[in-house]
C-alpha positions in Angstrom: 60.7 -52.2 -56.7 63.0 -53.9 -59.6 61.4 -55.0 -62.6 61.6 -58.5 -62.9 63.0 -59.8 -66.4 61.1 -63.0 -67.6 62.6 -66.0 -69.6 60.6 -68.2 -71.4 61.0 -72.0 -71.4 59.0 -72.6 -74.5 58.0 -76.3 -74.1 61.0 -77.3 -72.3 60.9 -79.2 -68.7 64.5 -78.7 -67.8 66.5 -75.2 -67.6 69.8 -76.8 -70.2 67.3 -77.5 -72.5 67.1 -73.5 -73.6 70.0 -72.1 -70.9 73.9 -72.8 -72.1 74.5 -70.8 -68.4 72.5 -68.7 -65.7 72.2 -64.8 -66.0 74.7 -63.0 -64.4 74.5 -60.6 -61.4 70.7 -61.6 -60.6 68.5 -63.3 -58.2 67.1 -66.1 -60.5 63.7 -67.3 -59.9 63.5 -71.0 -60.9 60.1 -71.2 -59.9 60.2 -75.1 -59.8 62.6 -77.6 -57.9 63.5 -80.6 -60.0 64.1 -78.6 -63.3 67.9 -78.7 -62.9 69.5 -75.8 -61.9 72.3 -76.7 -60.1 72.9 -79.9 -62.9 73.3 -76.8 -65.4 76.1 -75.3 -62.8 77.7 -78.9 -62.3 78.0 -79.7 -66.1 78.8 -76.7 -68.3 82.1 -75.8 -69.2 82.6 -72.4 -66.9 84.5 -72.2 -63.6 82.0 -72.1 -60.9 81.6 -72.2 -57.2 78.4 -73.4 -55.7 77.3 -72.3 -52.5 75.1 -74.0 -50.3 73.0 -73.9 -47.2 74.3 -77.6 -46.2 76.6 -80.7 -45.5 74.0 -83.0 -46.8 73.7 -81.0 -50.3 76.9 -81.4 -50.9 77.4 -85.5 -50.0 74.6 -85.7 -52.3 75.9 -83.9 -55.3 78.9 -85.5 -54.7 77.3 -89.1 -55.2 75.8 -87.1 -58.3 78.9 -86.1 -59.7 80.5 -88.9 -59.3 78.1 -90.7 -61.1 78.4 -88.5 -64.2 82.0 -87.9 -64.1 82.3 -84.8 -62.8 85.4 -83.6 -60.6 84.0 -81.5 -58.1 85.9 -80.1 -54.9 84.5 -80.1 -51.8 84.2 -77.6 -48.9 83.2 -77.8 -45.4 84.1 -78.7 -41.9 85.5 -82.6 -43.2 86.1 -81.9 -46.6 88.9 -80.1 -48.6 91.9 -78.7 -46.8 94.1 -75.6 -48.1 96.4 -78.0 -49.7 93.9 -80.1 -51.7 92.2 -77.4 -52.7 94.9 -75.1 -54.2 95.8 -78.8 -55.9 92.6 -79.0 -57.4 92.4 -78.7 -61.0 88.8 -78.7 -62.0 86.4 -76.2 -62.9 83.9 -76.9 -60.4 83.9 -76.4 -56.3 81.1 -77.0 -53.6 80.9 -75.3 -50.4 78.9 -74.3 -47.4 78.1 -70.8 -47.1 80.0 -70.9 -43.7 82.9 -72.0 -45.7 82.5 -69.5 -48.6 85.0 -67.0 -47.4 87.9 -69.2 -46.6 86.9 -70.7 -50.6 87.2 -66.8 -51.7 90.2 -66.0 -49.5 92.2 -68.9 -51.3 91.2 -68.4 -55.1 92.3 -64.4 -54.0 95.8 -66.3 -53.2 95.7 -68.0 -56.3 94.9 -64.9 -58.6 92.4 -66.4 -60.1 89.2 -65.3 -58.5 87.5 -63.3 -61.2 87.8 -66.2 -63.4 85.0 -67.9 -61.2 81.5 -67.4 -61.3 79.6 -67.9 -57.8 76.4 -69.6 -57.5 74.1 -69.0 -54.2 72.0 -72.1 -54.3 68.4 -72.3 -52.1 69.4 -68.3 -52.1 65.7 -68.3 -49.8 67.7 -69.7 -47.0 69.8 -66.1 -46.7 66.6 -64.6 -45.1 66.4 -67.3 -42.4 69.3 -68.1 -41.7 70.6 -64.4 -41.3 68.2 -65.0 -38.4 70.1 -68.4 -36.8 73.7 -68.3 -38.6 74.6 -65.2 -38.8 78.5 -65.8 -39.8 77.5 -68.1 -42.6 75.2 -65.2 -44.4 78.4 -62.7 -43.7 79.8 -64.9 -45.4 78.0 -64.5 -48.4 77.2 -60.8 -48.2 80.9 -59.9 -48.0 82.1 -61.9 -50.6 79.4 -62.5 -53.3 80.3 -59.6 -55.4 84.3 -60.1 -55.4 83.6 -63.1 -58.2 83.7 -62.5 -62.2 80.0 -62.6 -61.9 77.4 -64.3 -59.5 73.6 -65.7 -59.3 71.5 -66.5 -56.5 68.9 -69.0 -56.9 66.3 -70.6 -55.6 62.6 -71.7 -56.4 60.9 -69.7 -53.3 61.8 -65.7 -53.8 61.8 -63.5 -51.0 59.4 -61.1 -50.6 60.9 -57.7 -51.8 59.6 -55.8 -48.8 61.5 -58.7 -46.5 65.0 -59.2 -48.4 68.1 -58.4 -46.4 68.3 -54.9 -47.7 72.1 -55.1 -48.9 70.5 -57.9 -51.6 67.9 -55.2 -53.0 69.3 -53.5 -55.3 70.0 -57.2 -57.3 68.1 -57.6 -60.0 65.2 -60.3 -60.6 65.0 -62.9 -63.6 62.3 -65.4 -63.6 61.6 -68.7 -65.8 58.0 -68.3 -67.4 57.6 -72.2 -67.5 54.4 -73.5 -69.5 53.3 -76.9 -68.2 53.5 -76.7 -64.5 51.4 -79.4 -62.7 49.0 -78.5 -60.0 49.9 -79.8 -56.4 47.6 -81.2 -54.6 48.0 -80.7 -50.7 45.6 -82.8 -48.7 45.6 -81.1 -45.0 44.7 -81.6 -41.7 45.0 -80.0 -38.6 45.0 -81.3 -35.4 45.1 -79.6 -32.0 47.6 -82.2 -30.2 49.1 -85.7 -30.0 50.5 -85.1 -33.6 53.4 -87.4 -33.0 51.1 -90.0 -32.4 49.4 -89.6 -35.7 52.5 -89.7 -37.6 53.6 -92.8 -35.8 50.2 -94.7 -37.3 50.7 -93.6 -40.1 54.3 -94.6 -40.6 53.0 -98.3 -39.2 50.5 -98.2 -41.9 53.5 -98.6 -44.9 55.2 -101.0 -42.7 52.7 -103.3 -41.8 51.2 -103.1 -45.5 47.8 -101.2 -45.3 49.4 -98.1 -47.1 50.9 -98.3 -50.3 54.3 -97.3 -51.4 56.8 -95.9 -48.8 56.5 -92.8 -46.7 59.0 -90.1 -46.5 58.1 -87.9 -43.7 59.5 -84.2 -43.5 59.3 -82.5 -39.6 62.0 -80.4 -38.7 63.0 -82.0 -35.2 65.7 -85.0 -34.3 63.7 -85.1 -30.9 60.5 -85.3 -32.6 61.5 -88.6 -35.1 62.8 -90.2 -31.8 58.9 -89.8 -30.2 57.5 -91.0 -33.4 59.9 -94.1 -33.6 59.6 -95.0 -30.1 55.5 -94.6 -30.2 55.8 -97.5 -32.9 57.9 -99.4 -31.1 55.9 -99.7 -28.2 53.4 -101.6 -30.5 56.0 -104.0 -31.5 55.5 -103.6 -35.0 58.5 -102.3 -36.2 61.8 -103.5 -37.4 65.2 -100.6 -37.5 65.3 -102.5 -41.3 62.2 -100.0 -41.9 63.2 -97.0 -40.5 65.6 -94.3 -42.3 66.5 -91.2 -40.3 68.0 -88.4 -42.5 69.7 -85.6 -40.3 72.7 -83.3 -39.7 74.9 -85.8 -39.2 76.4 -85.0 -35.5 77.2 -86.7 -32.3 74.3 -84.8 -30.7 71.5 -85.9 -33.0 72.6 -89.5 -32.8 72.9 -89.1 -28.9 69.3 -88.1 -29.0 68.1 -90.8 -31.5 69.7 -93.8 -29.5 68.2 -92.4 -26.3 64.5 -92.1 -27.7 65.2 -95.8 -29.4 68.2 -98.0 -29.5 71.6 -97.9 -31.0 69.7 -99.9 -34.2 68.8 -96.4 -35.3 71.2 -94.1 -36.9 71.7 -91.3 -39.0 72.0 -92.3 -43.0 72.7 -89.9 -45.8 70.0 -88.5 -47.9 71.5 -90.3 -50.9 71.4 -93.9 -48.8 68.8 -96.6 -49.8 65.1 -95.6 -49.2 63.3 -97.7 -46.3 59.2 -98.1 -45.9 59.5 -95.0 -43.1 61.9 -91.8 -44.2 62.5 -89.2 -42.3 64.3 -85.7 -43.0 64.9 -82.6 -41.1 65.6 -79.5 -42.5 69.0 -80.5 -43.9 67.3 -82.3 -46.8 64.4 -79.8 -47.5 66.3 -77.8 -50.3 68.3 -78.9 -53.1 68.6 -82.7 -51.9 67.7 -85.3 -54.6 65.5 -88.1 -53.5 64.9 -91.1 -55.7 61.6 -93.2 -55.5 58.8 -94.5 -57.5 56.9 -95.5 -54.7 57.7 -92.2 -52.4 54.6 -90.5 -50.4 55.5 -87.1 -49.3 54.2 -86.2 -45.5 54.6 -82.9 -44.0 54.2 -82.8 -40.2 54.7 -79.4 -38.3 53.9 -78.9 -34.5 53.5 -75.5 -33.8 53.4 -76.0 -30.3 56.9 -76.9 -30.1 58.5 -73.2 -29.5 62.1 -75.5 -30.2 61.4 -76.0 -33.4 63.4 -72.7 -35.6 62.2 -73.0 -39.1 58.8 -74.2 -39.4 58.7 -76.7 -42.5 55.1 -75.0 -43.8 57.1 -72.2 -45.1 59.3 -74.2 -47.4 56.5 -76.4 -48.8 57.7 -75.2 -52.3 60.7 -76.9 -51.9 59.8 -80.0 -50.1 56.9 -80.7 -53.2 59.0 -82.6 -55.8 61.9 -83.0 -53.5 61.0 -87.4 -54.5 62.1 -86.5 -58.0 61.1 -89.6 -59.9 57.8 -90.3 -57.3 54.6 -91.2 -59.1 52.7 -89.5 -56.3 55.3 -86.2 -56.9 52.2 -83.7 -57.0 50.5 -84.6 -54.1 51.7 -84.0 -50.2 50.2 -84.8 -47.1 50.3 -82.2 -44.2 49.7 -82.9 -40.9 49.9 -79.7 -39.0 48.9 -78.0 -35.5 48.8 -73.9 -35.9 51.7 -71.8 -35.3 52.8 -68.3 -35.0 52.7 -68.0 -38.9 50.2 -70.0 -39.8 47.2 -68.0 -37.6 44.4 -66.2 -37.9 45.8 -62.5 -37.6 46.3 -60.2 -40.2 50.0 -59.0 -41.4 49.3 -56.0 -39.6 49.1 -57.8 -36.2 51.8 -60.1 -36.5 54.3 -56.7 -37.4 53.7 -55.5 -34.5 53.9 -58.8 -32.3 57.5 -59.2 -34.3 58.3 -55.6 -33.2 57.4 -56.0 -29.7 59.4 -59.0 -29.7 62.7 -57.1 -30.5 61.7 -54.2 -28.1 62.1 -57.1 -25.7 65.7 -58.6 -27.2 66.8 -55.0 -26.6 65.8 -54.7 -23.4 67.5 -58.4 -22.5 70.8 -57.6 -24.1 70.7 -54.2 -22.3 70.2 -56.1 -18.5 72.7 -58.9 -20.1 75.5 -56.3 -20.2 74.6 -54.7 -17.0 75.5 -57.7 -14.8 78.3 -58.2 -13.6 80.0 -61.3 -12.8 77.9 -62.1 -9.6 75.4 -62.9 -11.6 76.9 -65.0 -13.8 73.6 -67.3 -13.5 71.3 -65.1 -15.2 74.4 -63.9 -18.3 74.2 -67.8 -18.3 70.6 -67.9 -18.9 70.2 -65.3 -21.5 72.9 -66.5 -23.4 71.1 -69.6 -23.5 67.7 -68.6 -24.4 66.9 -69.9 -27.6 65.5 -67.0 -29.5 65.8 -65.7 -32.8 66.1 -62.3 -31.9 69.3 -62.7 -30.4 72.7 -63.5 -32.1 75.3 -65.2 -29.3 79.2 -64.5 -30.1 81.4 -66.5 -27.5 80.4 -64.4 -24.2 78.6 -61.2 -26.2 74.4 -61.6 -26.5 73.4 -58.7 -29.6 70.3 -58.3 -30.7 69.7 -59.7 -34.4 68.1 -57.4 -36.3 67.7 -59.4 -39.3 65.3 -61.6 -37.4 62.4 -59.2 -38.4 63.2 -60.0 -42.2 62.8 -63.7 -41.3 59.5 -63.5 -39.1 57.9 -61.3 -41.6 58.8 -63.3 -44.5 57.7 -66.4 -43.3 54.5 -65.1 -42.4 54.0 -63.6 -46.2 55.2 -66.4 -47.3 53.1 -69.0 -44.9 49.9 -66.7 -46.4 51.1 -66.6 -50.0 51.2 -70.4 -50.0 48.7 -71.4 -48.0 44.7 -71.1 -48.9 44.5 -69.4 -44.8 40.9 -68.6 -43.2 41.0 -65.0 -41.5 37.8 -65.2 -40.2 38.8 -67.2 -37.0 35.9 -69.5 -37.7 37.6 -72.0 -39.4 40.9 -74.3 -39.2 43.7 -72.2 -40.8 43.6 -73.6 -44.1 40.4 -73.8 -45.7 39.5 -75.8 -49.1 40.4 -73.7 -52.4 43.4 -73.3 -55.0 46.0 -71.2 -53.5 48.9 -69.4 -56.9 51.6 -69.0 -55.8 54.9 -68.2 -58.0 53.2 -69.5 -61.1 52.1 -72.9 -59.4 48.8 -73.7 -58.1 48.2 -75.5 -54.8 44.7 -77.2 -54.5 44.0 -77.4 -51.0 41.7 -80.6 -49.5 41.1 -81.1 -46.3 41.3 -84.8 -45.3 39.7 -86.7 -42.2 41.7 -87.0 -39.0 43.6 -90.3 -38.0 41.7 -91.3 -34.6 44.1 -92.5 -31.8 41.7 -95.5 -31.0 40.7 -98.5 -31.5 43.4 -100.5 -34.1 45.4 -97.1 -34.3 45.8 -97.1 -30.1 46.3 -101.1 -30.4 49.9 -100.3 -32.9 51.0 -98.0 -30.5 51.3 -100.0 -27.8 48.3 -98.5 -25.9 44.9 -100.5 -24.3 42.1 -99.5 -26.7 38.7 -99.9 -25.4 37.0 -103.5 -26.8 34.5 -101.5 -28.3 36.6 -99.3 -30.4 38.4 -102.1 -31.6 35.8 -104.4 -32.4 34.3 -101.3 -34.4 37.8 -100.7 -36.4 37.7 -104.1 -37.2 34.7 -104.7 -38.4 34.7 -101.5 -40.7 38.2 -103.8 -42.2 36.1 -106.7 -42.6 33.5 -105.7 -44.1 35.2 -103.5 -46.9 35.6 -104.1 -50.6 38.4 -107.0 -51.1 41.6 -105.8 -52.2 45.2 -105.9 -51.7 45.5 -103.5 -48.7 42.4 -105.1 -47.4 43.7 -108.4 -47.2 46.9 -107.5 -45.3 44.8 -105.4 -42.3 42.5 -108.6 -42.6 45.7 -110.6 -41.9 47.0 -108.7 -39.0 43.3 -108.3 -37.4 43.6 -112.8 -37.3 46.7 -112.3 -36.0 46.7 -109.6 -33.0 42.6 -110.0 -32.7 41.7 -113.6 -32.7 38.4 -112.8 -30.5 36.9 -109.9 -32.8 38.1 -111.7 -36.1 36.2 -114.7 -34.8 33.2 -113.6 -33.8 32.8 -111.5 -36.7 32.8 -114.9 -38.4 30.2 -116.8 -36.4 28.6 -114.3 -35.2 28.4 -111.3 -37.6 28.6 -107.3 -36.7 25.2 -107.0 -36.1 25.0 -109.6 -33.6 28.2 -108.2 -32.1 26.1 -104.6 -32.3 23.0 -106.2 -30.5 25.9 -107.4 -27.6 27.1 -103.6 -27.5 30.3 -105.0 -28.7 31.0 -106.3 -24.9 33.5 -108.5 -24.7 32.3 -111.0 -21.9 28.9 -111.1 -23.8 30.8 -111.8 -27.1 32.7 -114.8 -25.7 29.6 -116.4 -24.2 27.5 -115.7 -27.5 30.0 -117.7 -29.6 30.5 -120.5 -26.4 26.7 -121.1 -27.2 27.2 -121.7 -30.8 30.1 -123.8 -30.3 30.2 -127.1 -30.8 33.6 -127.8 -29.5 31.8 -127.5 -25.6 29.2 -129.6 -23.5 25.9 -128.2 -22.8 28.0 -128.8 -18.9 30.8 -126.8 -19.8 29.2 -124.0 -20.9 26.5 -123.6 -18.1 29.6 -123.5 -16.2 31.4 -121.3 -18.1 29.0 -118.7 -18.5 27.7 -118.3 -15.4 31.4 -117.9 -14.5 30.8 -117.9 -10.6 33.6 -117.2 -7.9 34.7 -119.6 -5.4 33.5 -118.5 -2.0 31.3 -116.0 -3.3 27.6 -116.0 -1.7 25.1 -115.7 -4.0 20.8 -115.5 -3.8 18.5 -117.9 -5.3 16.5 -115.7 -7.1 19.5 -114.7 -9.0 20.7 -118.0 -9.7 17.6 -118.9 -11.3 17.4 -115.9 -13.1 21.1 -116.5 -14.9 20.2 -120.3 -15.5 17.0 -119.5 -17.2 18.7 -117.1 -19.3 21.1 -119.7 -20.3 19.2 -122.7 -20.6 17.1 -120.4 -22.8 20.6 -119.6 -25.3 21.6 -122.6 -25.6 17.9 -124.5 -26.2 17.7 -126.4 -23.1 14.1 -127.7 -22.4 14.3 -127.3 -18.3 13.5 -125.5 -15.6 15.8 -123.8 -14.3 16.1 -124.4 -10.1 18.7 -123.2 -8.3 19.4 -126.4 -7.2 20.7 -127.2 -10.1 24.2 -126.0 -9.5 24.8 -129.0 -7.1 25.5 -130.6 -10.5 28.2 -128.8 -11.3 29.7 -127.0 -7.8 29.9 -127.8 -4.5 28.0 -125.5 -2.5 27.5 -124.4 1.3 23.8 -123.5 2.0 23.9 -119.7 3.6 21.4 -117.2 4.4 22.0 -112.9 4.3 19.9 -110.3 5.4 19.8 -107.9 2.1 18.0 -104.3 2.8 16.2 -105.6 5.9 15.0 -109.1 4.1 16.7 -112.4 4.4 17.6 -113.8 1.7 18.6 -117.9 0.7 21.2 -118.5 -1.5 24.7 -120.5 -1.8 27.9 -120.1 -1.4 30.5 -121.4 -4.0 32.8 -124.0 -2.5 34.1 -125.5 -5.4 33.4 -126.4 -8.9 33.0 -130.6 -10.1 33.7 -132.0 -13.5 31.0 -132.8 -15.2 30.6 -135.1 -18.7 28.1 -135.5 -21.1 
């Protein structure tokens, strides 16, 4: 194992504050994001090329440079050409790491390469993505070492035992930083329907009974789609609201305009924050997000086997990504278990990943076996979304960098994470979790029911009961701000409930069993608005043509004349006063029985 070098920060909160430039020839430890980095790269005087993971990264350090003045080149798929580049005059150039060896190839051509230094930013990314772009990490790895000097960075280190092993030998420095804040992570986990939960809790900032605005990280374009149209269905929702923060592709688009409308569409990260944001895996690392107001929401489904790089691994990066947020040390993470985040020990999970490229082998082997008769199962394989394979045009390989990947995200997942082993508990258990000189306090937090009001903004039937319950626990809460505005859409979407609340009160509502028919006729009897007539008639609420027996006509009327403080007898002749009636007799259970049929109903007037 390399010793790792330590720098001190002594007091300071941002890197060019003690750092004219970063080390050369070592993987650099930042420990924190937001402590500017990549600003240091962008603004010193030396050449440099900055390499990173993604489009996004680079539109939004363009915005930033532009801002300050800096010239910057850019370069990926839609950015600089050959031409423009070797016309570029600057000291400072942006670029994928797919695009990194065409960047080298043409400062070779220009005989100036070792006059630049190369700068691997969110150097973490190497590990997975070795295991899902392969090209873009050879990329790298051939070329890293032709510059003057070079520096890979990042805030989340790999775990020595898991780096690719041609990045070993590099050595470490890391930034001893003395006031780094706690982050509080309040969790829950929740065995399904987490899209649903998301989707209330998005409509909570837009309707005004959450605070501030929510920017939601889950690493699926399909996933955002089922959350938006879940809120939707409720009719509660405006596209003004919504922000959608993606690789910015035909694809995703197609997929967000099918789950919604053509009102939703994919914005850059550096675009004007909405009530609901939402960002995939191209904004996790190294974007900058500006908001005062911004609440930070994890969501991860491990049941979706689609989804490549689960967002618990990086939650590091996503903490402070809001860089200006009052909330910045506190994150919300809604999460259902996956293959990392589970109750087996490092042990068991190695061998599940070895097993796992025993069975890649195999596949590749039976993949170039077939021959082109079976074209339909080469299709297949090649298909198969795994990370254990690597797909050339027509070739399958087996990706043996994958086991750096699995087994680094599961250290990582347990490194971060405060993670019960006993099998007894939820995954993550209460308790402060360090972790790369920062401490995570762990809370769990109560789960959002899909009932009652929640099922209501969803677009769902909630049972009366549950809603009347919801409701009331809203009206009889301490006044306040957020208060008032659930109080607001209860009189609006709940007229019923919100009334009787106020004539009759909850524990009258209680005594009723919160039944809606009952509800109704407990206020009609109160009312004022109604003759004693009219609500006889309304309550006993009987169907033309129906048949029905004396005794239990007499039964209902005494029970009404009772409520309402009628001094009579009740007769089941009285209904001639209010309905026309056909005298009929029926044999119930062997006994005949007297009673009336319901012809027709009379006004009556007071």
């Amino acid at each position: 194992m390399i010793e790792e070098k330590i720098i001190e920060s002594n007091g300071c909160k941002y890197i060019r504050e003690f750092m004219e430039d970063l080390p050369d020839n070592v993987m650099f430890n930042k420990v924190t994001t937001g402590c500017g980095m990549t600003s240091l790269v962008l603004r010193n005087d030396l050449k440099y090329v900055l390499a990173v993971p993604f489009v996004s990264l680079i539109k939004n350090k363009e915005q930033w440079c532009k801002e300050e003045g800096i010239e910057l080149c850019s370069v990926y798929s839609g950015g600089a050409d050959e031409k423009a580049f070797k016309e570029f005059g600057g000291k400072k150039i942006i670029v994928t790491y797919d695009s990194l060896e065409k960047v080298t190839k043409w400062l070779e051509e220009m005989g100036d390469l070792k006059e630049w230094k190369l700068c691997i930013d969110e150097a973490h990314k190497m590990v997975d993505s070795a295991a899902f772009r392969p090209n873009a990490i050879d990329s790298i790895l051939n070329n890293y070492n032709k510059y003057k000097s070079f520096v890979f960075g990042t805030a989340t280190p790999i775990n020595d035992k898991y780096q690719l092993p041609s990045l070993k030998h590099i050595p470490k420095v890391k930034i001893q930083w003395d006031r780094l804040e706690q982050v509080n992570v309040n969790y829950c986990d929740y065995g399904e329907k987490i899209n649903d939960v998301a989707a209330v809790l998005a409509l909570g900032f837009i309707n005004g009974e959450r605070i501030g605005n929510a920017h939601i990280f889950i690493n699926s374009v399909r996933s955002i789609g089922d959350i938006i149209r879940k809120m939707l269905k409720g009719g509660f929702i405006s596209h003004c609201d919504i922000r959608i923060v993606c690789a910015d592709n035909s694809r995703n688009q197609n997929l967000i305009e099918t789950k919604t409308s053509k009102e939703y569409y994919i914005s850059p990260v550096g675009s004007e924050v909405k009530k609901v944001n939402f960002y995939t895996s191209t904004a996790f690392e190294g974007c900058d997000i500006y908001d005062e107001e911004g609440k930070t929401f994890i969501v991860t489904d491990g049941n979706k086997d689609c989804t490549k790089i689960d967002i618990v691994t990086v939650l590091p990066q996503i903490i402070g990504r809001i860089r200006n947020s009052r909330y910045n040390n506190t994150v919300d993470l809604i999460y259902t278990k996956n293959k990392y985040l589970c109750d087996i020990s490092e042990e068991d999970f190695t061998e599940q990943v070895l097993k796992n490229i025993s069975i890649a082998e195999n596949d590749v082997k039976i993949y170039n076996s077939l021959n082109s008769d079976e074209s339909n199962i080469r299709e297949a394989l090649i298909k198969y979304d795994s990370p254990f394979f690597i797909v050339d045009g027509d070739q399958l390989l087996v990706n043996e960098n994958a086991w750096y990947n699995e087994m680094n995200n599961f250290t990582t997942m347990n490194n971060t994470y405060y993670v019960s082993k006993d099998g007894t508990k939820s995954t993550i258990v209460d308790g402060v979790k360090s972790y790369n000189g920062i401490e995570y306090d762990y809370n769990g937090i109560e789960k959002v029911q899909i009932k009652g009001l929640n099922k209501f903004r969803l677009g769902k039937t909630p049972s009366f009961k549950d809603l009347c319950l919801d409701c009331i626990e809203v009206l009889v809460g301490e006044a306040c701000l957020l208060r008032s505005a659930e109080i607001v859409n209860i009189k609006s979407n709940h007229p019923i409930i919100y009334k009787a609340y106020g004539v009759l009160g909850g524990e009258k509502m209680k005594a009723l069993k919160y039944r809606k028919k009952e509800i109704e006729n407990a206020m009609l009897i109160v009312s004022n608005d109604s003759s004693n007539s009219s609500k006889i008639v309304r309550i006993l609420n009987l169907r033309i043509g129906k048949w029905y027996s004396v005794s239990s006509i007499k039964f209902k009327l005494k029970a009404i004349y009772n409520d309402i403080d009628l001094s009579r007898t009740a007769k089941a002749t009285d209904l001639k006063k209010w309905f026309n009636l056909k005298e009929m007799s029926k044999r119930i259970e062997g006994k005949l029985m007297t009673g009336y049929v319901v012809v027709g109903e009379k006004v009556q007037f007071d």
